[in-house]
KEPA-730511 format. One record per residue (C-alpha): residue number from 1; x, y, z; residue in three letters. Coordinates in steps of 0.001 Angstrom, whole numbers. Example, Ala and Ser with C-alpha at 12.3 -4.5 7.8 and 13.67 -1.06 7.14 Angstrom:
2
1 / 12300 / -4500 / 7800 / ALA;
2 / 13670 / -1060 / 7140 / SER;
***
This chain:
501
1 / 30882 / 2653 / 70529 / UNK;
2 / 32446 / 4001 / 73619 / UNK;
3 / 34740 / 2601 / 75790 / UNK;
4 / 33662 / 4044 / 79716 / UNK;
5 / 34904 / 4466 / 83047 / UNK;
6 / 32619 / 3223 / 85211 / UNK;
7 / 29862 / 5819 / 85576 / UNK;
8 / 28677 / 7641 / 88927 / UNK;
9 / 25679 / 6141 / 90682 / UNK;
10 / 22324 / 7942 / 90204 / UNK;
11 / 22215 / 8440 / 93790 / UNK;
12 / 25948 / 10031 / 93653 / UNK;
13 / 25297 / 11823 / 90060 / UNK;
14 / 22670 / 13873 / 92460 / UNK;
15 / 24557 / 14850 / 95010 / UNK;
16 / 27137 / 16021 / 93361 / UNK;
17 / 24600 / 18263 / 91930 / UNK;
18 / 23345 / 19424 / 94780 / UNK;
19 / 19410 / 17902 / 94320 / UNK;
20 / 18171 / 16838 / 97614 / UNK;
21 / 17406 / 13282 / 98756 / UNK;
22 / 14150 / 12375 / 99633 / UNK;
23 / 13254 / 9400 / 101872 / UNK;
24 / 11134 / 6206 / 101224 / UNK;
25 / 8031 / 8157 / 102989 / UNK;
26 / 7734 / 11097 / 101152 / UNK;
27 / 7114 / 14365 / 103212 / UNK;
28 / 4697 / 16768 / 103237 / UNK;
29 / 4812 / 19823 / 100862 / UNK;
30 / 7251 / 22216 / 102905 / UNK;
31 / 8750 / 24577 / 100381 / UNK;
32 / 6263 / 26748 / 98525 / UNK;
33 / 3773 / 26837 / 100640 / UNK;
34 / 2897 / 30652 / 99484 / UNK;
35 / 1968 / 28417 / 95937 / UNK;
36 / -1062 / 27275 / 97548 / UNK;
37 / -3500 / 30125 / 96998 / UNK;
38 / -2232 / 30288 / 93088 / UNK;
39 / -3251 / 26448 / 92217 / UNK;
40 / -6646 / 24698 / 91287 / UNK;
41 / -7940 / 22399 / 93396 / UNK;
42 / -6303 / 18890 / 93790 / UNK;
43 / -7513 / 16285 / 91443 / UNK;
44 / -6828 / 12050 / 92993 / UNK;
45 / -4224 / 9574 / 91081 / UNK;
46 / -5846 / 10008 / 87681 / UNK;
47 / -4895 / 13722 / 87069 / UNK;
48 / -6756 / 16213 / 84051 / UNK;
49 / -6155 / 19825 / 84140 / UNK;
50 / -8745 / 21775 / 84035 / UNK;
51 / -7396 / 25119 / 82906 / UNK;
52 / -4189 / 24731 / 80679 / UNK;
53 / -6079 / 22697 / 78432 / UNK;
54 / -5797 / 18925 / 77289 / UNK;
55 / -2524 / 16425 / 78561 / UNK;
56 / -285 / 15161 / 76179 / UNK;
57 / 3458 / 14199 / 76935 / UNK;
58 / 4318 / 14467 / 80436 / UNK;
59 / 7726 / 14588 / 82208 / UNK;
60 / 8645 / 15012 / 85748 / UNK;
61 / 10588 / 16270 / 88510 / UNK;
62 / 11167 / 15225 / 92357 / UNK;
63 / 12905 / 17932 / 94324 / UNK;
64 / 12797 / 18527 / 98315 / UNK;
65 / 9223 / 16746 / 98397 / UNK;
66 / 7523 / 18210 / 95918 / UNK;
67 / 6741 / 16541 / 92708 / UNK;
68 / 6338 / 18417 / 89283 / UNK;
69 / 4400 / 17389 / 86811 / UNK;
70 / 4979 / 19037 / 83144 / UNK;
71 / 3243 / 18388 / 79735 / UNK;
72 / 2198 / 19509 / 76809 / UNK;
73 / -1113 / 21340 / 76820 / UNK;
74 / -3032 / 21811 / 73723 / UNK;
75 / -6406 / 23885 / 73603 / UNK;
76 / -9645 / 22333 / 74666 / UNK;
77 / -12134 / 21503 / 71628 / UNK;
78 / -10058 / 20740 / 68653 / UNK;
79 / -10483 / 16571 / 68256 / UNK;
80 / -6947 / 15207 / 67353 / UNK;
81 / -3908 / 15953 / 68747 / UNK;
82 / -1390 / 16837 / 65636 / UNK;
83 / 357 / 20210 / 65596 / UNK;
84 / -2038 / 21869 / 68530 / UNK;
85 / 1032 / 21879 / 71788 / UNK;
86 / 852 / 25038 / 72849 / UNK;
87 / 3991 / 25569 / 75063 / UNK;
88 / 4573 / 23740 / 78572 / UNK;
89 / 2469 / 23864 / 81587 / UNK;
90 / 3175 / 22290 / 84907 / UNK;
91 / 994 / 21150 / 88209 / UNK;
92 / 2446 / 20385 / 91579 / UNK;
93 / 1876 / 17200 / 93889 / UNK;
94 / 3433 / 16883 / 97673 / UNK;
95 / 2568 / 13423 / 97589 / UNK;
96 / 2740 / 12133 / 93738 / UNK;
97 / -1206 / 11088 / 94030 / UNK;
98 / -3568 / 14277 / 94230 / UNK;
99 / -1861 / 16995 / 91818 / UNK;
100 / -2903 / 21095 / 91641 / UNK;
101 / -2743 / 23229 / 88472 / UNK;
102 / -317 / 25774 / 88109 / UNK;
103 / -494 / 26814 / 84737 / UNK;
104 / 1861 / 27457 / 81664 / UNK;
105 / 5294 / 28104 / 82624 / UNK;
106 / 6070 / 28180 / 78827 / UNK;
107 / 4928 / 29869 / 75843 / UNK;
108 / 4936 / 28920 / 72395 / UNK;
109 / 5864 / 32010 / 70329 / UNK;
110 / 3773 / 32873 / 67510 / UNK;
111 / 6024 / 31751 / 64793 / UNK;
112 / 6516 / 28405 / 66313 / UNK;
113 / 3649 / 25597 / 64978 / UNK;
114 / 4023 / 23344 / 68290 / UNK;
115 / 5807 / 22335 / 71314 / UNK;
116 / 7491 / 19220 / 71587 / UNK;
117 / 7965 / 17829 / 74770 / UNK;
118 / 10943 / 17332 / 77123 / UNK;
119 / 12336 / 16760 / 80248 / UNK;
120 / 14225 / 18477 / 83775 / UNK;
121 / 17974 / 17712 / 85043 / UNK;
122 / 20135 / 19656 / 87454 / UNK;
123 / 23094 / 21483 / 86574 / UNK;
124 / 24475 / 23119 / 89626 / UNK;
125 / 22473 / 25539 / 91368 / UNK;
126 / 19822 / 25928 / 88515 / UNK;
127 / 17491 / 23582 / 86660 / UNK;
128 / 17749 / 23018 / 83038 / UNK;
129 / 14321 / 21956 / 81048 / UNK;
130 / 14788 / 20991 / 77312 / UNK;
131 / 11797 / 21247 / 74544 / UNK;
132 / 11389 / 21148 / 70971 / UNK;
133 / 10125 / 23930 / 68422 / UNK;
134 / 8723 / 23544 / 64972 / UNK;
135 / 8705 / 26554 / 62629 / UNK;
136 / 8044 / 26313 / 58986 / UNK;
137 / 5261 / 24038 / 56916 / UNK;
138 / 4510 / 20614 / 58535 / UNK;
139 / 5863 / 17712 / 56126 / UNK;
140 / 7899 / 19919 / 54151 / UNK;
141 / 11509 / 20170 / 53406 / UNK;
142 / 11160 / 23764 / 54180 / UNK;
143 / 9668 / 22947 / 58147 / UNK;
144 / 12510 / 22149 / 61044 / UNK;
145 / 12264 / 20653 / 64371 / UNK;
146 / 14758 / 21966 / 66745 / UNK;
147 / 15706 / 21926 / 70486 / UNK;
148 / 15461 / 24797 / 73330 / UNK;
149 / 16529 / 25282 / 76484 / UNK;
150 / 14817 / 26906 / 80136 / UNK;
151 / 16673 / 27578 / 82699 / UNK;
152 / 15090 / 27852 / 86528 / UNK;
153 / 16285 / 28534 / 90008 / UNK;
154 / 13027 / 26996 / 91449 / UNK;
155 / 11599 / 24728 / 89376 / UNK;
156 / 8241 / 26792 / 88756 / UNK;
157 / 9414 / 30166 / 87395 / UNK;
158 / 11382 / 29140 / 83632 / UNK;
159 / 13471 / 31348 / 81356 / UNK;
160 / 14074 / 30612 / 78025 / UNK;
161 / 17815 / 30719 / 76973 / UNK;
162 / 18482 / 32371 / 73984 / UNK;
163 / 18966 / 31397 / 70631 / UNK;
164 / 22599 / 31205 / 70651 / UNK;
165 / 21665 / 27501 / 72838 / UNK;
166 / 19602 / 26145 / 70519 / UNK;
167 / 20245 / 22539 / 69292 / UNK;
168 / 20241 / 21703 / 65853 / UNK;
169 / 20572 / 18294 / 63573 / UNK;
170 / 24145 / 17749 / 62792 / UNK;
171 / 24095 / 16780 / 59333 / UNK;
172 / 27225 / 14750 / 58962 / UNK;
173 / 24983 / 11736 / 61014 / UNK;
174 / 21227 / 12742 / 60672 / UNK;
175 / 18317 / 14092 / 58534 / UNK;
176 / 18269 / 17870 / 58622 / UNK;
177 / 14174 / 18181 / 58604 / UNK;
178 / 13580 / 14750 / 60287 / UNK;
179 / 12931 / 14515 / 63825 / UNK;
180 / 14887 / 16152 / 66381 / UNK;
181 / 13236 / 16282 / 70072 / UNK;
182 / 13139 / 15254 / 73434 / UNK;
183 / 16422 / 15359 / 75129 / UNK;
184 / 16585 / 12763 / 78114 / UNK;
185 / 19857 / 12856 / 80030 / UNK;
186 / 21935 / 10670 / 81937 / UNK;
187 / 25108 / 10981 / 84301 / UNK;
188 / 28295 / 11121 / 81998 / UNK;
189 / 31120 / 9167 / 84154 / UNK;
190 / 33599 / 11822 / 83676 / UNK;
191 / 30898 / 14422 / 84178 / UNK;
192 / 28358 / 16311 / 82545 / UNK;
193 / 25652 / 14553 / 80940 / UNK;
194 / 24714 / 12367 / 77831 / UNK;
195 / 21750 / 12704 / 76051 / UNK;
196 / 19090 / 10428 / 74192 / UNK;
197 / 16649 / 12126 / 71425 / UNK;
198 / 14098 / 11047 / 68635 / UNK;
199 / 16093 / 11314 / 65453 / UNK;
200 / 16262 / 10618 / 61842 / UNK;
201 / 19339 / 8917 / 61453 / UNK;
202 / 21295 / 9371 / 57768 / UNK;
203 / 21076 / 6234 / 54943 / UNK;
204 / 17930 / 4964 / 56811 / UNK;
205 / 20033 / 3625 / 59905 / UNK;
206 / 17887 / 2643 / 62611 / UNK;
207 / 18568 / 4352 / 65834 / UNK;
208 / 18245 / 7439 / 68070 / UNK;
209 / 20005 / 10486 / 68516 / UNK;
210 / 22759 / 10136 / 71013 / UNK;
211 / 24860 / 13063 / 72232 / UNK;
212 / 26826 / 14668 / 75058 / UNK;
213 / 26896 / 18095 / 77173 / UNK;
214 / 29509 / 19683 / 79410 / UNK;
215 / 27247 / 21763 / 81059 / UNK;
216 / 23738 / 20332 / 80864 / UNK;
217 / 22900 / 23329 / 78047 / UNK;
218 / 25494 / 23620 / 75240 / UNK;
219 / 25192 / 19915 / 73687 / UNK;
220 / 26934 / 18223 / 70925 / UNK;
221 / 25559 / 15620 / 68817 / UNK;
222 / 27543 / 11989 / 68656 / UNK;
223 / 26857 / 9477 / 65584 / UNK;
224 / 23300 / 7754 / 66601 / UNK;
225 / 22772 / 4920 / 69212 / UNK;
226 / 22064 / 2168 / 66541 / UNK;
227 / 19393 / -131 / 67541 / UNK;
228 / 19374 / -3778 / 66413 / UNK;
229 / 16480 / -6588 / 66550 / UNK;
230 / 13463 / -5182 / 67201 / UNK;
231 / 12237 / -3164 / 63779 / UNK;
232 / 12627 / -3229 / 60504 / UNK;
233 / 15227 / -928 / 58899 / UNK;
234 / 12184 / 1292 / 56846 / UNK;
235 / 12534 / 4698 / 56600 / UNK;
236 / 8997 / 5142 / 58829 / UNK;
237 / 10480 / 3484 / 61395 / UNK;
238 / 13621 / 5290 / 61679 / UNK;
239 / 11766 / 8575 / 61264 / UNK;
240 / 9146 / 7706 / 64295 / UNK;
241 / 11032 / 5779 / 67091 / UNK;
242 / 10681 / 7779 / 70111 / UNK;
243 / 12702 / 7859 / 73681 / UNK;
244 / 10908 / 7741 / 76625 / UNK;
245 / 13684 / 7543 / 78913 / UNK;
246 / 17069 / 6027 / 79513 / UNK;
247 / 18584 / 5052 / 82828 / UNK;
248 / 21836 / 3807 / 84014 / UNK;
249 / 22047 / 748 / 86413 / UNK;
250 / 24600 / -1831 / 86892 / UNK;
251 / 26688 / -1422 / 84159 / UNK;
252 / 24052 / -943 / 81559 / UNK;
253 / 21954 / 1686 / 79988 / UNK;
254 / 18443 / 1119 / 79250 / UNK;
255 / 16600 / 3307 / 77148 / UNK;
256 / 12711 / 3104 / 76421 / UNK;
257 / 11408 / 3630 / 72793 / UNK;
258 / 7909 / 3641 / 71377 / UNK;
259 / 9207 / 2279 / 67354 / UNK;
260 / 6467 / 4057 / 65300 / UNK;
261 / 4526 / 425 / 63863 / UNK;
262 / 2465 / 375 / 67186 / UNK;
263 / 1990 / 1635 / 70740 / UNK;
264 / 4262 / -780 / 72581 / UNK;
265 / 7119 / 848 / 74833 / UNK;
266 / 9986 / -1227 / 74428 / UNK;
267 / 12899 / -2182 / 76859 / UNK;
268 / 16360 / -2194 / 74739 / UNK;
269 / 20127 / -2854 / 76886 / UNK;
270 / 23634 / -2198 / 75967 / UNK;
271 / 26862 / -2155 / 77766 / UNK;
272 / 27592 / 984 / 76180 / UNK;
273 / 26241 / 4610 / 76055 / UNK;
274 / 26174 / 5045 / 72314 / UNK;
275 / 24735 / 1503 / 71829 / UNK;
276 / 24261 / -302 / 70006 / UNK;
277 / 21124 / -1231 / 71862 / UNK;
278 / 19256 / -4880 / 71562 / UNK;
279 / 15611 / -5868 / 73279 / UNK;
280 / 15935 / -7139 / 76801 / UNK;
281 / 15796 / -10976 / 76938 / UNK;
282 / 12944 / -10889 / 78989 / UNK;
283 / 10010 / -8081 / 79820 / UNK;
284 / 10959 / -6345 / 76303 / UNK;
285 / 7160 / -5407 / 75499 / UNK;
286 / 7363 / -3068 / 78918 / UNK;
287 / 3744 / -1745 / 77857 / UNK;
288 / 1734 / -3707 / 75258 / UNK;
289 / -36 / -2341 / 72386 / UNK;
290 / -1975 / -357 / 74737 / UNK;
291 / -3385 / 2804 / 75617 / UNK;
292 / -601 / 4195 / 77792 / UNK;
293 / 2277 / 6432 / 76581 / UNK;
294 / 5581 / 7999 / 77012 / UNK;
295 / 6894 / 6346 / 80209 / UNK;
296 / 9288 / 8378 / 82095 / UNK;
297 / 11728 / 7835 / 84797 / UNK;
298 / 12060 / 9925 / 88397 / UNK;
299 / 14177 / 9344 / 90730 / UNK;
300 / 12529 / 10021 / 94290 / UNK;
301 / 14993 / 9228 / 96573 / UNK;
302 / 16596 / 6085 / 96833 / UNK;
303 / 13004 / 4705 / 94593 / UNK;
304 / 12922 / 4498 / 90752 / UNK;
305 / 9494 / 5782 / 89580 / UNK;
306 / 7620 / 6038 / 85759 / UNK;
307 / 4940 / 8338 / 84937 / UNK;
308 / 3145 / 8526 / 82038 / UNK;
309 / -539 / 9303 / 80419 / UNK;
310 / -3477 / 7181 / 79735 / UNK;
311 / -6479 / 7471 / 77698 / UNK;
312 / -9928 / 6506 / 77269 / UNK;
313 / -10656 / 5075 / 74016 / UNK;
314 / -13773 / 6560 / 72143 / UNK;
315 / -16774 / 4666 / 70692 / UNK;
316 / -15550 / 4187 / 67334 / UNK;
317 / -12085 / 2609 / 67512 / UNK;
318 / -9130 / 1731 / 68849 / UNK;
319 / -6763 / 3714 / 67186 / UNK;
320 / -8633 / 7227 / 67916 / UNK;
321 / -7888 / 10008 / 70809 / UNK;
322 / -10185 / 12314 / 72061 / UNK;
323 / -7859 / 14600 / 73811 / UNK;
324 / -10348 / 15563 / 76026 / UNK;
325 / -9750 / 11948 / 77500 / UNK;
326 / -6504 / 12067 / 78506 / UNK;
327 / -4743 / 11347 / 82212 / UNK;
328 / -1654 / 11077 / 84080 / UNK;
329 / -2100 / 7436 / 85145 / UNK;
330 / -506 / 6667 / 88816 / UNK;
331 / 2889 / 6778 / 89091 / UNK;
332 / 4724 / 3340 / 89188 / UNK;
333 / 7744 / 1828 / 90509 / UNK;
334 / 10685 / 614 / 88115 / UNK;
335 / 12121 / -2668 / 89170 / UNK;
336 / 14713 / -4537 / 88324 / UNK;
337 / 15675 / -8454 / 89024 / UNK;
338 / 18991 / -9739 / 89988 / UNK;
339 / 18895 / -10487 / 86130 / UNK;
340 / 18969 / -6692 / 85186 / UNK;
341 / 15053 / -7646 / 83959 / UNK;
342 / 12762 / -4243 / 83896 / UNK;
343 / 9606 / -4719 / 85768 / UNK;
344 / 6763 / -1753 / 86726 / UNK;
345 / 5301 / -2369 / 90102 / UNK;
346 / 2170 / -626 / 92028 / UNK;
347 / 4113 / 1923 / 94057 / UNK;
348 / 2822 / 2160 / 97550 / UNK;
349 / 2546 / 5348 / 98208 / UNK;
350 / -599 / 5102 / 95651 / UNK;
351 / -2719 / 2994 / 99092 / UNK;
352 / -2708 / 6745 / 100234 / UNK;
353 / -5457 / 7389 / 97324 / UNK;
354 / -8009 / 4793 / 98888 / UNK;
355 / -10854 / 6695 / 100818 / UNK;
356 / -14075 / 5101 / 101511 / UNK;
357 / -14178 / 993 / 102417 / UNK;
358 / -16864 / -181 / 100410 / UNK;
359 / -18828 / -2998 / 101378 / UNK;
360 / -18580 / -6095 / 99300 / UNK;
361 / -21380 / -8457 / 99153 / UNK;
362 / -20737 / -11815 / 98238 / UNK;
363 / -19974 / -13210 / 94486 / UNK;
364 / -23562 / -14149 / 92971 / UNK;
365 / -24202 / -16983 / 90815 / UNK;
366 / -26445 / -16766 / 87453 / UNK;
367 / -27899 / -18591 / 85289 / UNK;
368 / -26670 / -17969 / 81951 / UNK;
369 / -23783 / -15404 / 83393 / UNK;
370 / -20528 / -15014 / 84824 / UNK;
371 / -20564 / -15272 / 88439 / UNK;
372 / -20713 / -11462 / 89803 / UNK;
373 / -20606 / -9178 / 92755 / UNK;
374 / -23831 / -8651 / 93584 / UNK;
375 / -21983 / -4844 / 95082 / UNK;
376 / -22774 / -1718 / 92273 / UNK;
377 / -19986 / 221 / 91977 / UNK;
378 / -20207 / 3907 / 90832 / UNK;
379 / -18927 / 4215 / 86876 / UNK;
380 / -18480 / 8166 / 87699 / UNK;
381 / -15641 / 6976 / 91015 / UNK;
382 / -12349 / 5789 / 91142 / UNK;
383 / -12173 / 2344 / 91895 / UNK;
384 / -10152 / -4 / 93286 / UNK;
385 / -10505 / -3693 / 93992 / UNK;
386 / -8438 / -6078 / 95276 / UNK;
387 / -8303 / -9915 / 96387 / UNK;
388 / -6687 / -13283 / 96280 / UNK;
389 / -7059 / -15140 / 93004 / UNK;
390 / -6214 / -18666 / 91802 / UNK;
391 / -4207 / -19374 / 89179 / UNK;
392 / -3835 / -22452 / 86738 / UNK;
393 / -1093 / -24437 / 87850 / UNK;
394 / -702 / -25996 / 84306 / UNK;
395 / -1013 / -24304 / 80512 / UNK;
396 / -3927 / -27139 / 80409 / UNK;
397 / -6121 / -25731 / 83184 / UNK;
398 / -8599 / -23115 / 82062 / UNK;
399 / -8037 / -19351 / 82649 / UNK;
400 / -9233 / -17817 / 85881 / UNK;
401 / -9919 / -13992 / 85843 / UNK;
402 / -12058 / -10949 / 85846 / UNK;
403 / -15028 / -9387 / 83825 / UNK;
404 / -16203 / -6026 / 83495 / UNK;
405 / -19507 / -6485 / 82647 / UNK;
406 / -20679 / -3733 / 80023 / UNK;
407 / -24252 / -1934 / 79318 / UNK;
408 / -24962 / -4430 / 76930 / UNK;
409 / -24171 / -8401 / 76234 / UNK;
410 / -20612 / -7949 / 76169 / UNK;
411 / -17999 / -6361 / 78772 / UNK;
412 / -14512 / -6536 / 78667 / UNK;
413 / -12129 / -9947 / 80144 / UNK;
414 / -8865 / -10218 / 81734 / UNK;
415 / -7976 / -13803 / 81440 / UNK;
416 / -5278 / -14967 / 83417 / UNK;
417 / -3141 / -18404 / 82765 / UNK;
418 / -178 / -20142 / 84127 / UNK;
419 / 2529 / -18051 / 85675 / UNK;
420 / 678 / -14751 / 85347 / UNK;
421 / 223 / -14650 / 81588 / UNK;
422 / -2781 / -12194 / 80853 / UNK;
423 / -4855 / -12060 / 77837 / UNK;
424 / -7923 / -9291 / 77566 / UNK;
425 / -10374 / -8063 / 75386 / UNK;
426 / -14187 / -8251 / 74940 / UNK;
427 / -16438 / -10913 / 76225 / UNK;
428 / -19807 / -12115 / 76408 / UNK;
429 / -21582 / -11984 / 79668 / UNK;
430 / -21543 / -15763 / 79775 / UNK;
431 / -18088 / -15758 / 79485 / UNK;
432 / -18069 / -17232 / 75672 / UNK;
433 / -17303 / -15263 / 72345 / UNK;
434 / -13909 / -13874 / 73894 / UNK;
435 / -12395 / -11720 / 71299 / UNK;
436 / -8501 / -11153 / 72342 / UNK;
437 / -7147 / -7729 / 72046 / UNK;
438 / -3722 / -8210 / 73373 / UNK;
439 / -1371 / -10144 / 75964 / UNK;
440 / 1273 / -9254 / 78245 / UNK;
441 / 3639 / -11841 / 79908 / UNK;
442 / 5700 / -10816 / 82445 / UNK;
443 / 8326 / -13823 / 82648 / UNK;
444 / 7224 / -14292 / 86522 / UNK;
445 / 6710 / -17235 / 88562 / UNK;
446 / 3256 / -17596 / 90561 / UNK;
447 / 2592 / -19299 / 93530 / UNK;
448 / -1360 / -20924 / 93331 / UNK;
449 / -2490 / -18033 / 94172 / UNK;
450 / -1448 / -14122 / 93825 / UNK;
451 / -2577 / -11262 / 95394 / UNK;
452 / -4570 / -9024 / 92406 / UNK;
453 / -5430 / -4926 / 92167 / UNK;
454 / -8010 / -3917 / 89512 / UNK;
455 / -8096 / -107 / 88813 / UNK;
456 / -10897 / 1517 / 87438 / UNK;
457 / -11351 / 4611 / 86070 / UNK;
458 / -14100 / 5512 / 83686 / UNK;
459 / -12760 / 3595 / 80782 / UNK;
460 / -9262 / 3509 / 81896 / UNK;
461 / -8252 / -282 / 84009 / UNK;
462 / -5121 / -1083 / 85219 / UNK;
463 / -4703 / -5045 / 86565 / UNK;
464 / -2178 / -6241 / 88741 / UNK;
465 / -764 / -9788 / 90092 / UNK;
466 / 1249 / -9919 / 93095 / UNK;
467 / 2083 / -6105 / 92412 / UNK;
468 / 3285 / -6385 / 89420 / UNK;
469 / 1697 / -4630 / 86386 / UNK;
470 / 4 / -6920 / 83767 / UNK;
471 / -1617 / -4251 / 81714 / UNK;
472 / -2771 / -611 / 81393 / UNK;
473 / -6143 / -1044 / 79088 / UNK;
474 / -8931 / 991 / 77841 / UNK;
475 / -12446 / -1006 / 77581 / UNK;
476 / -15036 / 396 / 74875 / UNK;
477 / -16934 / 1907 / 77193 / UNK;
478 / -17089 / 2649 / 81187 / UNK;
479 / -19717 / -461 / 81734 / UNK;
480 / -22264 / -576 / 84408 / UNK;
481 / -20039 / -756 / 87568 / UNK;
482 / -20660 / -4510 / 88483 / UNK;
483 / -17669 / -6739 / 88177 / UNK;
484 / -17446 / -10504 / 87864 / UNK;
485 / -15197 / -13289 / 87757 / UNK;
486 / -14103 / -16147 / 85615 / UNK;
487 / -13949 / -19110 / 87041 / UNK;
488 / -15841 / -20291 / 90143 / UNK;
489 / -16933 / -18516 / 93111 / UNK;
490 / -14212 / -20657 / 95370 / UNK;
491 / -10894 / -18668 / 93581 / UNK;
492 / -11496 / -15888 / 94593 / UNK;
493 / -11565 / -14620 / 98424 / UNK;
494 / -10472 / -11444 / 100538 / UNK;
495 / -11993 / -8910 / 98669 / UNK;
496 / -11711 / -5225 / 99590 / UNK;
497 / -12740 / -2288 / 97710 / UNK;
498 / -12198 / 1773 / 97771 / UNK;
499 / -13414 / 4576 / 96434 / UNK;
500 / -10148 / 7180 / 95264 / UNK;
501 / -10305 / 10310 / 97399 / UNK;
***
């Protein structure tokens, strides 16, 4: 445990360094501009490369109005998405909605199995990215993960620092073949940075790797950043828990992990930078046993964003990928409650995706069904619908909510109770035989009625109340384009719909 100064603002932490910032309204692409004839066409709020191949991890960067986007690629065809990362690639966005291909901007050597991912931070007039190697047999004692280092001036154009920087376990506190990848940094109060990793602490601790840097490239490891109350002390879990990100606000560091039992991202707190960490009182489940992964923070401006990637589940199951199915969902805003509570909101800047008004015909009563829209929307589009819905004003009252109605008797159901609290999962048509796949409750307070935003995409749904972000959730299949309503006709009113363009 540390005892700290207290640490330099975000805000200050970046202009010390020298990274530009941006306002509320984000500009225009105005650096760069030469870029334009070297990327792909632009691709709206749910973004798939089309050249690099598939989208795994993702991290960003926000820098002088430009945002860049880099992941993981691994090669189109192969289903499954073990051991195929092929190096880094990166696309470019001047407004954080429609994004354009620019291709790797790191390769995996030959020797090296995969490509873990990573993430950007500034350290002086140059930009450092970290990423992870394997070399050696995969589950072997004889196979090693380690960290690398890129250095760029530009943000597009990366050089790979030498061997000399690479980072490697420190075996007085952690497993020398377990996991070792993913640096995220934060401001260090004194200066330089600290550092949060996936790790394999020693004597099956359970915890993260925690560390510090002088210069953003030469690190050092520190004893792990124990975490306490959320999994059990097995060796799985203390092989698998991932970071997503850490941030510093207030006087506490929050850093999101993905424990290996399930899909959740998780919201842990401590006063301190080397922990030990415990669940958030309330919002801990930030993302529930879903389809989403590996939320990030970005800083644009004076706004807190996440990013992170979505997929479509396949007929067949839950728990498979097709990584041919995989997205950048649309960038959110990180909020935070006068109660240090962490919240993800609908960012605004995302209203800049809606194109065509659609026209919305009144909600249609039928026999032996849901009430509907009588409107088809196109499965192939982006959608997105919103309205005013009622809510129950007691835990007594039945849910109100909406239906996806599929190609068959059953669709999919987001069921929405007292304060906000969401259940979803498959339904019959009539609204009977619902079959709950998950929850998410946000800890809010609801008025009678809140403002909602369903997204649609293919398979891919996010649903929001009052802004806020119940759930990102894959249905079993992309359904027939007609959506309908639980409850009656009479809670629902002011709906508008648009096509993404």
């Amino acid at each position: 445990m540390f005892s700290l100064k207290p640490p330099l603002s975000r805000r200050s932490f970046l202009s010390l360094t020298g990274v530009a910032i941006g306002s509320s309204i984000l500009p225009a692409c105005s650096k760069n501009t030469n870029l334009q004839s070297e990327l792909s066409s632009p691709s709206p709020l749910f973004y798939k490369p089309e050249t690099t191949g598939n989208l795994w991890d993702t991290w960003m960067y926000y820098h002088e109005g430009i945002f860049y986007l880099y992941y993981n690629p691994s090669p189109r065809g192969p289903k499954g998405l073990t051991n195929t990362w092929s190096g880094v690639a990166l696309a470019i966005s001047s407004d954080g909605i429609h994004w354009q291909e620019y291709g790797e901007v790191i390769e995996k050597p030959p020797e090296v199995v995969f490509t873990g991912a990573g993430a950007v931070w500034p350290a002086g007039d140059r930009f450092i990215m970290n990423f992870s190697e394997w070399r050696g047999p995969i589950g072997e004692d004889s196979g090693r993960q380690t960290i690398f280092f890129a250095e760029s001036r530009d943000l597009i154009h990366w050089q790979p620092l030498g061997s000399e920087y690479e980072f490697r376990q420190d075996e007085r506190w952690y497993e020398p073949n377990g996991r070792w990848d993913n640096i995220w940094s934060i401001p260090r109060p004194e200066g330089g940075y600290y550092g949060y990793w996936a790790a394999a602490p020693k004597n099956k601790q359970v915890g993260i790797g925690f560390g510090e840097s002088d210069d953003g490239i030469s690190w050092r490891a520190l004893p792990p950043a124990l975490i306490e109350g959320t999994v059990p002390s097995d060796k799985a879990v203390v092989q698998g828990t991932e970071v997503s990100g850490a941030y510093y606000r207030q006087g506490k560091y929050y850093v999101l992990l993905r424990p290996s039992t399930n899909l959740d991202i998780v919201t842990m707190v401590s006063d301190s930078a080397g922990g030990p960490f415990q669940p958030a009182p309330q919002n801990h489940r930030l993302m529930t046993d879903t389809t989403s992964y590996f939320l990030r923070f970005l800083d644009v401006g004076d706004d807190v964003l996440v990013n992170h990637h979505s997929w479509e589940v396949p007929l067949g199951g839950r728990l498979e990928i097709d990584p041919e199915r995989v997205y950048l969902a649309p960038l959110k805003r990180a909020q935070w409650d006068d109660k240090g509570t962490l919240r993800l909101m609908w960012w605004e800047q995302n209203n800049l995706a809606k194109g065509k008004s659609l026209p919305i015909s009144p909600i249609k009563s039928i026999p032996g069904s849901l009430p509907l829209l009588d409107s088809l929307f196109d499965p192939q589009e982006t959608l997105i619908l919103e309205g005013m819905m009622s809510l129950p004003d007691s835990k007594d009252k039945a849910p109100t909510g909406l239906y996806i109605q599929g190609t068959g008797k059953k669709g999919t159901g987001f069921l929405v109770y007292q304060n906000g609290r969401v259940e979803y999962g498959d339904m019959s048509s009539d609204g009977s035989a619902f079959e709950k796949i998950g929850h998410a409750d946000r800890g809010l307070q609801f008025e009678e009625k809140a403002h909602f935003r369903l997204i649609l995409k293919g398979s891919l749904t996010e649903f929001y109340l009052n802004d806020y972000l119940m759930q990102c959730y894959s249905t079993s299949e992309p359904g027939t384009g007609r959506i309908g309503f639980i409850g009656s006709e009479s809670d629902f009113d002011e709906l508008k719909a648009w096509y993404c363009a």
